[in-house]
C-alpha positions as CSV (number, residue, x, y, z in Angstrom):
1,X,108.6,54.5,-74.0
2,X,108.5,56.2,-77.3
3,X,106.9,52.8,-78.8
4,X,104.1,52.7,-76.0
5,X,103.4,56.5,-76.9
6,X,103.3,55.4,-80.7
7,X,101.1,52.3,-79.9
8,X,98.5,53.8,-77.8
9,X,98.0,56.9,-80.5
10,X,97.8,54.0,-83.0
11,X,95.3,52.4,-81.2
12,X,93.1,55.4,-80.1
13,X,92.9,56.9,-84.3
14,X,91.9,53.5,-85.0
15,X,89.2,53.8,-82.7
16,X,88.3,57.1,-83.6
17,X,87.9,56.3,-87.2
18,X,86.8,52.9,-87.0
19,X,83.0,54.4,-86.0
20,X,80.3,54.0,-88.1
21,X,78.1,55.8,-89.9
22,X,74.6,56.7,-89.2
23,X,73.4,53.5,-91.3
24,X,74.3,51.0,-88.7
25,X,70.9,51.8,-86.3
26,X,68.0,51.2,-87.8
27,X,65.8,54.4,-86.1
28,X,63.8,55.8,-88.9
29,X,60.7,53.6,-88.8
30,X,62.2,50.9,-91.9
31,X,62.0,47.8,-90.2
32,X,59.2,45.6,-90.5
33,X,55.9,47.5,-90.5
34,X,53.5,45.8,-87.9
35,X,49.8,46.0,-88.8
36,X,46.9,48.6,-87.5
37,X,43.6,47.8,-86.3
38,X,40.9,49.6,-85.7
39,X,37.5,49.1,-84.5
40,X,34.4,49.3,-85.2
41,X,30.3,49.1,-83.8
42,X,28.9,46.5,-85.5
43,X,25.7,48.4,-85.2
44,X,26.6,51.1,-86.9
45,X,29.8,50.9,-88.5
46,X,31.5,53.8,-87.1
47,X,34.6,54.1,-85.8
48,X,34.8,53.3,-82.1
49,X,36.9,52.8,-78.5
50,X,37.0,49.9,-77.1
51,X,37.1,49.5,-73.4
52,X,39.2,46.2,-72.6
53,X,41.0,44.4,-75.3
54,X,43.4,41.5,-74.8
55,X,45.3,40.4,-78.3
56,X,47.7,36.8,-78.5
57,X,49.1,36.3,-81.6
58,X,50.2,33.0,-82.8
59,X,53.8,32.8,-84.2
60,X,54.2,29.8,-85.8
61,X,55.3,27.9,-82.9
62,X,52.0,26.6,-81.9
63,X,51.8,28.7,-78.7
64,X,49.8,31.7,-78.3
65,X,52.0,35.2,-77.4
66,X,50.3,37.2,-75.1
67,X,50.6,40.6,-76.3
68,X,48.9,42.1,-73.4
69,X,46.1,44.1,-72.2
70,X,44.7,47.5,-73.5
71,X,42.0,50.0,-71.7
72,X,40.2,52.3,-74.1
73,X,42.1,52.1,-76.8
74,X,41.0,53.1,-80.4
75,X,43.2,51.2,-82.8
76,X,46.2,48.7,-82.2
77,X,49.6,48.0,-83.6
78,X,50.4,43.7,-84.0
79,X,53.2,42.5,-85.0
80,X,53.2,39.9,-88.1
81,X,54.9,36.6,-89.0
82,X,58.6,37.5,-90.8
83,X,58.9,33.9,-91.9
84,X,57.6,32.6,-95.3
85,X,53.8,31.8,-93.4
86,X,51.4,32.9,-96.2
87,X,48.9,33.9,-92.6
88,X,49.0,35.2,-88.8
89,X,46.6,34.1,-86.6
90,X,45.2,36.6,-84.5
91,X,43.4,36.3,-81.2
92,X,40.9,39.1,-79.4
93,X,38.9,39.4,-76.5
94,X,37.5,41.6,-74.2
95,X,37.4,39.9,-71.2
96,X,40.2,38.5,-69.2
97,X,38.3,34.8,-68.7
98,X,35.8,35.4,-71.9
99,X,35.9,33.9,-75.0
100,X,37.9,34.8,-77.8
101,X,37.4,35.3,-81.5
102,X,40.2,34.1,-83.8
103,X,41.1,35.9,-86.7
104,X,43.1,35.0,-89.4
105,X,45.2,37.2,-92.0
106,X,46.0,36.2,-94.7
107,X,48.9,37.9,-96.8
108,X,51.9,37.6,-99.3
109,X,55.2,38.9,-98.4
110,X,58.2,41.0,-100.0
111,X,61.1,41.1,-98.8
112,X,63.0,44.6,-99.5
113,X,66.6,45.6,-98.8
114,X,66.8,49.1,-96.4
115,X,70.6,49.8,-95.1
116,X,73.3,47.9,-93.7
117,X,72.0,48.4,-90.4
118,X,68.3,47.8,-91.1
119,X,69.0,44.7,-93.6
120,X,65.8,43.4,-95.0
121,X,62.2,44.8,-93.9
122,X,59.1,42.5,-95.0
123,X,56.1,43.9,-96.4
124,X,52.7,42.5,-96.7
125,X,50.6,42.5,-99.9
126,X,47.3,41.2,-101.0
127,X,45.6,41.3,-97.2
128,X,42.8,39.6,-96.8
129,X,41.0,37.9,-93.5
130,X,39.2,35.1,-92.2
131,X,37.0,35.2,-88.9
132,X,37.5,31.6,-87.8
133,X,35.5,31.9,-84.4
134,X,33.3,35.0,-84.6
135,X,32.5,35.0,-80.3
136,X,33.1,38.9,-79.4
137,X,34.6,39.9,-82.7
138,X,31.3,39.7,-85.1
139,X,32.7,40.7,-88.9
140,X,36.1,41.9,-90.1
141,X,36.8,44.1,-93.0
142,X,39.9,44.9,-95.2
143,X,40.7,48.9,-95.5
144,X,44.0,48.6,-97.1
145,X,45.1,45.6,-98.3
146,X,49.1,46.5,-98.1
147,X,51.3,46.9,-95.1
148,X,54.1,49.4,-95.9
149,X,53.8,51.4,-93.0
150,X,52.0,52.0,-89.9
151,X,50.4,54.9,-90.3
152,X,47.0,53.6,-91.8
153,X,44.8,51.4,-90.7
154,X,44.4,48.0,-92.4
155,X,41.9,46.1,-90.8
156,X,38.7,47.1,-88.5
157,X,37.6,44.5,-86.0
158,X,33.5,44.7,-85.9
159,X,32.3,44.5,-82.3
């Protein structure tokens, strides 16, 4: 009995001390920053809402990933390529059956070292876009050309 007291004490400090550290989540915002949109009249080239938007995003795997629909929205977080692709291909709409514009980004990537928890977090440099099909989407422009957060807008979609 006295070896089953010692065991389970043995087993229950290891526990206790075998926790880690507040390094192993990844909760501060370091990961991989995704990329903002925003939007613009194409008119006027203000700042805008727009009413429906549907975004797919192309991965690399020759499918398109349906990222869903948003109702009045005034900018948009999407999610880049973390493999080696120098591009993303980006597709928008406003209409659930209407056509969509295809947008292409264009970017080098770093990769940088965060925490143990974290690992590695990409960041994007030298931004630049193509509109292959300019249907709803009628000009893109470049704010900021680097992705190292998500705070700022990169990109404004003309509509």
């Amino acid at each position: 009995m006295k070896y089953f007291k010692l065991l389970i004490l043995t087993c229950f400090l290891g526990m206790l001390f075998s926790c880690g550290g507040d390094d192993d989540i990844c909760e501060s915002g370091e990961g991989t920053p995704r990329m903002k949109i925003g939007f613009k009249s194409f008119e006027t080239g203000k700042p805008g809402t727009i009413d429906t938007l549907y975004v797919a995003v192309d991965y690399g795997s020759g499918t398109k990933v349906e990222l869903g629909k948003t109702a009045a929205v005034a900018s948009r977080l999407i999610p880049l390529r973390v493999d080696d692709a120098p591009y993303t291909d980006i597709y928008v709409k406003t209409r659930l059956k209407g056509t969509e514009s295809k947008v292409r980004i264009n970017y080098t990537t770093k990769a940088v070292y965060v925490s143990p928890g974290c690992g590695i977090k990409k960041t994007y440099e030298n931004l630049t876009t193509e509109l292959i099909t300019p249907t709803v989407v009628k000009k893109v422009e470049v704010d900021l050309n680097q992705i190292e957060n998500e705070d700022k807008t990169n990109i404004f979609l003309l509509f």
